[in-house]
C-alpha positions as CSV (number, residue, x, y, z in Angstrom):
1,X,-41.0,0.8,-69.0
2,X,-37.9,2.3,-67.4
3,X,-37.3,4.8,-65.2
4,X,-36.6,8.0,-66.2
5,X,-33.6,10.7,-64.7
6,X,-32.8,14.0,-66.3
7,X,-32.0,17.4,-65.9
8,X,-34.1,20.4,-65.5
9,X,-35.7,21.4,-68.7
10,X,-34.3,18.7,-71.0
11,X,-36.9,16.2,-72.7
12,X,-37.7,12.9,-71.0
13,X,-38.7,10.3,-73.1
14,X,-41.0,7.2,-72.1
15,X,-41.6,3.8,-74.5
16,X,-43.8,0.8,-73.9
17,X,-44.3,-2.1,-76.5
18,X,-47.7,-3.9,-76.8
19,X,-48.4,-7.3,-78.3
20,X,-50.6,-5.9,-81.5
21,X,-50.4,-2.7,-84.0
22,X,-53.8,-1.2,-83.0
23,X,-53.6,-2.0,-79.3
24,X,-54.7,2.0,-77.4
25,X,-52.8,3.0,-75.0
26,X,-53.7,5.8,-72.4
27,X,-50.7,8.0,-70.7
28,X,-50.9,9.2,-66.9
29,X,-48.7,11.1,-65.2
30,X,-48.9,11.4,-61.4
31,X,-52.0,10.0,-61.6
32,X,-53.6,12.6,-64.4
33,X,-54.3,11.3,-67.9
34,X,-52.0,13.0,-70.8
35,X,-54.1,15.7,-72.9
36,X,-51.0,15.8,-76.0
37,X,-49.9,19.7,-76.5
38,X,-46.7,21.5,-76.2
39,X,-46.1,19.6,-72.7
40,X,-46.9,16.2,-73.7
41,X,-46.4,14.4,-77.2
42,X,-47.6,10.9,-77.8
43,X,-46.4,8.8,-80.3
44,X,-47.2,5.1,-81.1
45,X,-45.4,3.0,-84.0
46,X,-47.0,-0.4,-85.0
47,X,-45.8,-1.5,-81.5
48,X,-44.1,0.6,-80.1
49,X,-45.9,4.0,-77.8
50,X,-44.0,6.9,-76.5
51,X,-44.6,9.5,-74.4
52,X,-42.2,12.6,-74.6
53,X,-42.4,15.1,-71.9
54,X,-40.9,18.5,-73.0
55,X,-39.2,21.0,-70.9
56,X,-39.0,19.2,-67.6
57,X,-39.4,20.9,-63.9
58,X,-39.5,19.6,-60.6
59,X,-42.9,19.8,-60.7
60,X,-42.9,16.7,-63.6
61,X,-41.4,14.5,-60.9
62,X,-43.9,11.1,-60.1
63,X,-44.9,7.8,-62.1
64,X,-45.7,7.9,-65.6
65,X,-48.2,5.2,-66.5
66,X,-48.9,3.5,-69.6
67,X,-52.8,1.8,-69.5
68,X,-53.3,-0.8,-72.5
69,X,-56.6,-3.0,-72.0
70,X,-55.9,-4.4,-68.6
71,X,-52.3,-4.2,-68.7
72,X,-50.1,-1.2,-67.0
73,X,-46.7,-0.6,-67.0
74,X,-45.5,2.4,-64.5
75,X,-41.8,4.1,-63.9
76,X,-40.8,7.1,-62.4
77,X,-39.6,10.3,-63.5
78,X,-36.9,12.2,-61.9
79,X,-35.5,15.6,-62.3
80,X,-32.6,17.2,-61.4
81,X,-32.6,20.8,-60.5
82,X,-30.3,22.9,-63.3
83,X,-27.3,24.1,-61.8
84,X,-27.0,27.8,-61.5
85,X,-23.5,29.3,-61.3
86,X,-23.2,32.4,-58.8
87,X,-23.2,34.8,-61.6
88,X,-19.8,36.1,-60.8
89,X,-17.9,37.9,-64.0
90,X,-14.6,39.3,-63.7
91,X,-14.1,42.3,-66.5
92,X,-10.3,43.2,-65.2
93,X,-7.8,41.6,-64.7
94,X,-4.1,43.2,-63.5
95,X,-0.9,40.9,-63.9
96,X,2.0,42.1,-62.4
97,X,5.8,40.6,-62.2
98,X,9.0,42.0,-60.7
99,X,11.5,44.1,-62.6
100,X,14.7,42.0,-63.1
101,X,13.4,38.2,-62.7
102,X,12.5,36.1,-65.2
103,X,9.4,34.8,-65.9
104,X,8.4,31.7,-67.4
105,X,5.5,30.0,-68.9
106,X,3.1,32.5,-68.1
107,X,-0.2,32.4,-69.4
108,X,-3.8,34.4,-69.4
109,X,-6.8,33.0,-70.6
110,X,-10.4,34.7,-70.5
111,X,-13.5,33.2,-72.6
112,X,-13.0,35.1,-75.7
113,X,-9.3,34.4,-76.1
114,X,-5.7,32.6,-74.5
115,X,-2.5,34.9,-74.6
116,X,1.0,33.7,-73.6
């Protein structure tokens, strides 16, 4: 397996291959086994096991394990906080110019709409 990085509440998504179709495999995650439900999903095709983990936090951060008869293969999980912007929303905006000068190329843009 590979190590893991995303961003606060985006999916993070875990595959191991094993050597036969019917092999089990047995998730942990920091150490707790993976009960599947909204949090965790487990997957497994012929080969191929996944284990997504929805709606990352913080709190996910650690090793995910994969168990399969006496093998294990571990990575980490690491998750960046969501930026938050400072809330700060200008409603009004007053452009001014002097009387009797030209001026050029000016512009005014807001997030509904760009006048020039």
């Amino acid at each position: 397996m590979v190590d893991v990085k995303v961003v606060e509440r985006e999916n993070a998504i875990f595959e191991c291959c094993v050597s036969h179709k019917k092999i089990p495999v047995t998730w942990y995650v920091s150490g707790t086994e993976v009960v599947p439900g909204p949090k965790y999903q487990v997957l497994a095709e012929e080969f191929t096991h996944r284990l997504a983990i929805n709606v990352t936090r913080p709190a996910d951060e650690g090793e995910v394990k994969a168990v399969f008869r006496d093998e294990t293969s571990t990575a980490k999980l690491a998750v960046e906080r969501e930026y938050k912007s400072p809330g700060i929303v200008f409603t009004d905006v007053c452009l001014s110019a002097s009387l009797g000068k030209k001026v050029q190329n000016l512009a005014y843009w807001s997030s509904r709409s760009s006048v020039t």
